[in-house]
C-alpha positions in Angstrom: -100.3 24.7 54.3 -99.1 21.0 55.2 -101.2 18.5 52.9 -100.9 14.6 53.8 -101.9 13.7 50.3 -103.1 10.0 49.6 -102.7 8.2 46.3 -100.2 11.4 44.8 -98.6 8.8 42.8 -101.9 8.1 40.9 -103.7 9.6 37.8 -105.6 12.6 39.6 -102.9 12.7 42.6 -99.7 13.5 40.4 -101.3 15.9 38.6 -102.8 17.3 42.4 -99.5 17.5 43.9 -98.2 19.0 40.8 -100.7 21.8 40.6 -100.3 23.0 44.5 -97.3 23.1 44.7 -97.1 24.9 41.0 -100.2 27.2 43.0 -99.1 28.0 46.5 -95.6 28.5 47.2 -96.6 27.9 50.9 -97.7 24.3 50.6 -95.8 21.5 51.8 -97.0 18.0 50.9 -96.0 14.4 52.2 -97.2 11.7 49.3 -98.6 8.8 50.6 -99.3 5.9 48.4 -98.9 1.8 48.0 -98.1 2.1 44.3 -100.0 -0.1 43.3 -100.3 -1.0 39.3 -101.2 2.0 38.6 -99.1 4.2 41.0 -96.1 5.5 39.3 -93.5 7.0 41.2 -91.2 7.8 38.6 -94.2 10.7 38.3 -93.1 12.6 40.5 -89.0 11.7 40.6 -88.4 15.6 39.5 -90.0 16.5 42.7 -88.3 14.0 45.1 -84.7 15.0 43.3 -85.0 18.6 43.6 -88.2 20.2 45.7 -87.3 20.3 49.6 -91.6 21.3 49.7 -92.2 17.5 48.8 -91.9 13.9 50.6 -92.9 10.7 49.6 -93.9 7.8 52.0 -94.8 4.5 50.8 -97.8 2.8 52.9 -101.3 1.5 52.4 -104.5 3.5 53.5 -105.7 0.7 54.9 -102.9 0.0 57.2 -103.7 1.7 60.4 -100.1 1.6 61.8 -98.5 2.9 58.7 -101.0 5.9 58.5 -100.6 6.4 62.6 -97.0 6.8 61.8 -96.6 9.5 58.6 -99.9 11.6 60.2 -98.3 12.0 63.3 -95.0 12.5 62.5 -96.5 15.6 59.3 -98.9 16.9 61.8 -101.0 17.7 58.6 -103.2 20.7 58.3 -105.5 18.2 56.3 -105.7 14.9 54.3 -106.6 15.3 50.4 -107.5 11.0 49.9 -107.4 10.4 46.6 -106.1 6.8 46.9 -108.5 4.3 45.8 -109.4 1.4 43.2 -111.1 3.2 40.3 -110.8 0.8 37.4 -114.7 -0.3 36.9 -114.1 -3.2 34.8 -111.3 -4.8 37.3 -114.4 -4.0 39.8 -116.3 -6.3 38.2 -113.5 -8.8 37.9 -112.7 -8.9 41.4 -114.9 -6.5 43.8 -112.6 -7.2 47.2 -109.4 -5.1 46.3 -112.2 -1.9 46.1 -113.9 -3.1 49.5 -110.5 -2.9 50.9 -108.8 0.3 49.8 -112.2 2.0 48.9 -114.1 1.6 52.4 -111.6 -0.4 55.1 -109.0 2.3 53.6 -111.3 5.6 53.5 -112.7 4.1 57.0 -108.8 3.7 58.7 -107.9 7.6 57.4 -111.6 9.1 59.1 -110.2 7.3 62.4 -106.9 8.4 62.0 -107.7 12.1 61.3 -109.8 12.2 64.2 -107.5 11.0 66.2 -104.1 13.2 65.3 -107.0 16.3 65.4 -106.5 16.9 61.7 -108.3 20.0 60.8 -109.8 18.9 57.2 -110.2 16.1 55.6 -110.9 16.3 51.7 -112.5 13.3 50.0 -112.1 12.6 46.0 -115.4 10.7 45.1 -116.8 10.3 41.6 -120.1 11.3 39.5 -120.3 7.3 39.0 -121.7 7.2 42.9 -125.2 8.6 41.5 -125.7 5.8 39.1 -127.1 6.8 35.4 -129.3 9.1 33.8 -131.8 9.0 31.3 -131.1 11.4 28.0 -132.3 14.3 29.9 -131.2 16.3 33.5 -128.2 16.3 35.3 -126.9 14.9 38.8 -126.6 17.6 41.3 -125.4 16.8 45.3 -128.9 16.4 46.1 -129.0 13.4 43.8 -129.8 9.9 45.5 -126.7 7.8 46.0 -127.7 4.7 43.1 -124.1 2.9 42.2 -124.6 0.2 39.7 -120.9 -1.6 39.8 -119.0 -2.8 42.7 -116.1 0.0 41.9 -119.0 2.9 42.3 -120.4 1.0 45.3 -117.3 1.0 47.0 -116.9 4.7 46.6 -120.3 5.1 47.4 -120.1 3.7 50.9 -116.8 5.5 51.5 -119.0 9.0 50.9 -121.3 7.6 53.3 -118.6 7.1 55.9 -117.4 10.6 55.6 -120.5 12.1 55.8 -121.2 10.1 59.0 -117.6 11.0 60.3 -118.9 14.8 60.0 -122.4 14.1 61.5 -121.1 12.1 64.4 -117.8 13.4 65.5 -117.9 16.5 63.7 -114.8 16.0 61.9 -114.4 18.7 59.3 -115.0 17.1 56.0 -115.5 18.1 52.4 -116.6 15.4 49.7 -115.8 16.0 45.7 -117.6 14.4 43.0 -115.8 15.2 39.7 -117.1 13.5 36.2 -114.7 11.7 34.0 -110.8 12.4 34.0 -108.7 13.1 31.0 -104.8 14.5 30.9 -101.4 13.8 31.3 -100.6 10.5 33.6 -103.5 8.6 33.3 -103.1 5.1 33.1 -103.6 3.5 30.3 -106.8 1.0 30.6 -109.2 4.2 30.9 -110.7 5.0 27.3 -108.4 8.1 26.4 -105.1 6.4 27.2 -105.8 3.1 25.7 -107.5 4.3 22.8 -104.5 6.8 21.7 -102.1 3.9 22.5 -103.8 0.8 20.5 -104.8 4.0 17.6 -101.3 4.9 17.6 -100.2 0.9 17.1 -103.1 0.7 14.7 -104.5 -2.2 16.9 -108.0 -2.4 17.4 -110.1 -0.2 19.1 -112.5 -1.7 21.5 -115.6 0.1 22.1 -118.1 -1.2 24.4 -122.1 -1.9 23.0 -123.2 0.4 20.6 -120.7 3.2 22.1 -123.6 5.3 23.0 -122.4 5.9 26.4 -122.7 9.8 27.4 -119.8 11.0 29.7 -119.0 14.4 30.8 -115.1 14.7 30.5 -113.4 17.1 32.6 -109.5 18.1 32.3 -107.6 16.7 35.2 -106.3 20.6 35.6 -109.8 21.9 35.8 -110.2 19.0 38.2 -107.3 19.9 40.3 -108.3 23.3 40.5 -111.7 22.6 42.2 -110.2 20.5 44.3 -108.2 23.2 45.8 -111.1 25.1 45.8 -112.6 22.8 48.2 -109.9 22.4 50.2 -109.6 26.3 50.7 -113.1 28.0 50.6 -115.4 24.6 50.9 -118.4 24.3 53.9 -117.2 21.9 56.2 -119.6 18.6 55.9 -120.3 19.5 52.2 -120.3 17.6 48.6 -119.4 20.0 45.9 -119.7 18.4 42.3 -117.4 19.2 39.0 -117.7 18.8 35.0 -116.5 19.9 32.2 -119.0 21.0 30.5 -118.3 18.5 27.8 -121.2 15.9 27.7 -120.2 13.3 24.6 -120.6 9.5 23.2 -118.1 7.7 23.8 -118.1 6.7 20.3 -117.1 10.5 19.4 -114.3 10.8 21.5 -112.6 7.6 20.0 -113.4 9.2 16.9 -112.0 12.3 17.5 -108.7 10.8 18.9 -108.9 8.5 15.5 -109.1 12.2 13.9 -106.1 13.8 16.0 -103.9 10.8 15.0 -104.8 10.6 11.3 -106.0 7.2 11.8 -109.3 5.4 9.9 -112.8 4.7 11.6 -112.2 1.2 10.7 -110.0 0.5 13.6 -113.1 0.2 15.7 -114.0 -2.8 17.0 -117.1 -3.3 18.9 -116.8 -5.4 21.7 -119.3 -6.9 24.2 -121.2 -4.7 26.8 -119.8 -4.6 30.0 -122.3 -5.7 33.1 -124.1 -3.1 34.5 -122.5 -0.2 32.1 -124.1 3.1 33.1 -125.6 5.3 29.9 -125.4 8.6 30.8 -123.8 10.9 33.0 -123.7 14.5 33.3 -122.9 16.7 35.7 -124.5 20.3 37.5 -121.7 22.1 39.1 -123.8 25.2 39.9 -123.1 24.9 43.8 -119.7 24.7 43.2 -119.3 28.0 40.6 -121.6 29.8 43.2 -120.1 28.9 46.7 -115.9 28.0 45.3 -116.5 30.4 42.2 -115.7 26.9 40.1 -115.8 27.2 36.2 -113.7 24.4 33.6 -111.4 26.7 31.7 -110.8 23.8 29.5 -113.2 23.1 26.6 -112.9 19.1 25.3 -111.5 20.5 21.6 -108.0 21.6 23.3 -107.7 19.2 26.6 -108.2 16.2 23.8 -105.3 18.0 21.4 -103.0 18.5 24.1 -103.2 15.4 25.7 -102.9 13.2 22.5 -99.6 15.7 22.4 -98.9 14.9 25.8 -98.7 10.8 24.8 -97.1 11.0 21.9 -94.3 13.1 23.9 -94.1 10.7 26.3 -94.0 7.6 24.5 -91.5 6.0 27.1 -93.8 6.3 29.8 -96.2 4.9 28.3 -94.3 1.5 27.4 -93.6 1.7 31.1 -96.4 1.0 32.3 -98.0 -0.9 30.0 -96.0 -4.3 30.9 -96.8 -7.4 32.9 -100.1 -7.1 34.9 -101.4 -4.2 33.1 -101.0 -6.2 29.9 -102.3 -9.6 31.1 -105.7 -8.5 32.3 -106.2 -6.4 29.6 -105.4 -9.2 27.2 -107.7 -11.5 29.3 -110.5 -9.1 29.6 -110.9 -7.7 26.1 -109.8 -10.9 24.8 -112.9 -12.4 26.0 -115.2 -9.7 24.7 -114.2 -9.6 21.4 
């Protein structure tokens, strides 16, 4: 199995690449990403110094050449894209960078994979797509596409161009939509991360609103896993959804990272709303457990306690990443909310 994996650099794609090839001794993947901000290759370093199974290419999804080249020099038996944008807030700060990599980018792979006769082509999408729910029900595939932020737009229309890849040139496609991400690697502007960082610091906690928000956290394993699944036993032209099962406030989880670190509730600090923040999501993964046999394995009690372990472990990665343009917008951003 030869996987042209985009983004592998990233949150979701380290911990992909690290899973498959943990998973099936077979695989062979070539990691394609820009590393951007928050692309790390240092990630994955262990791989490029000793695993012959792995290769790392550094190129742009949305730069046509540089795709023609690695695709047809691989000869992939599919493309796993999980290179995108995904920070909602730097969405609303600056909508273009998602139009480019989210849609010109998803756009220039579909072409791509058409044209080197690719065999599958596996799209990472997001529960954010649907929009938000009301205190009750859950979004299933069938659920109208109703993004409410530029980020969720932009993924939204690269769903759309998948789906019309499939319809019109029957290009053999699969489309994920997993609900929020928690683990090791994640960058540190999504809640989890910056909340055990600034908790650990004893900085201020910023909590958007009332903190009310209702997320369904999934462990980036559990995530991984379905993934795979898709890849492997998923109907070509399909969206399979995946959750956790582990629907919460986002004012709980901060507290219960405030909990796992000893820290008081009085490092909260409630900040200004941001624009268009969605209040509920939860996710139905039934077609997934039924047609990929899907199930979480992690429940939100452990995945928070090992990956508040996980930081505190790797408290030089952490500080290496959180420098220069990380730190500037976040100052900026927060800074003005406050």
């Amino acid at each position: 199995m030869r996987l042209f994996v985009t983004g592998g650099c990233g949150f979701i794609g380290t911990n992909f690449v690290y899973h498959v090839l943990r998973e099936r001794p077979d695989a062979t993947i070539l990691n394609f990403d820009a590393l951007t901000y928050a692309g790390n290759r240092a990630n994955l370093l262990p791989l490029e110094e000793k695993e012959p199974r792995y290769r790392f290419v550094r190129g742009d999804i949305a730069d046509a050449r540089a795709v023609d080249a690695a695709l047809g020099g691989f000869k992939p038996d599919a493309v796993v894209n999980f290179a995108a944008e995904t920070h909602v807030d730097r969405s609303i700060d600056d909508p273009a960078p998602f139009v480019t990599t989210n849609v010109l980018g998803a756009q220039t792979l579909l072409t791509l994979a058409r044209e080197h006769q690719v065999p599958r082509f596996v799209h990472i999408s997001t529960d954010e797509v649907y929009g938000s729910l009301g205190p009750d029900g859950k979004f299933s595939e069938d659920t109208p596409l109703a993004p409410n932020s530029p980020y969720s737009a932009s993924k939204a229309g690269a769903d759309l161009l998948v789906r019309a890849f499939h319809e019109t040139y029957g290009l053999d496609t699969v489309t994920t939509r997993c609900s929020n991400n928690y683990g090791p690697y994640q960058f540190p502007e999504k809640l989890i991360p910056l909340m055990i960082s600034r908790a650990r610091a004893d900085q201020p906690l910023p909590v958007y609103g009332d903190g009310r928000n209702v997320r369904d956290w999934i462990h980036v394993e559990d995530h991984c896993r379905g993934v795979l699944l898709a890849l492997e036993k998923g109907r070509p032209g399909a969206v399979y959804n995946f959750g956790g099962a582990a629907e919460m406030e986002n004012l709980a989880v901060v507290r219960t990272i405030l909990r796992e670190l000893g820290k008081p509730d009085s490092l909260i600090s409630f900040v200004k709303d941001r624009p268009g923040h969605d209040r509920r999501y939860a996710m139905d993964f039934t077609l997934a457990g039924r047609e990929l046999g899907y199930a979480p394995s992690y429940d939100f009690s452990r995945g928070i306690r090992e990956t508040v372990a996980w930081y505190l472990e790797h408290a030089d990665w952490v500080r290496s990443v959180q420098s220069g343009e990380y730190r500037s917008f976040m100052d900026r951003w927060y800074g003005e909310r406050a």
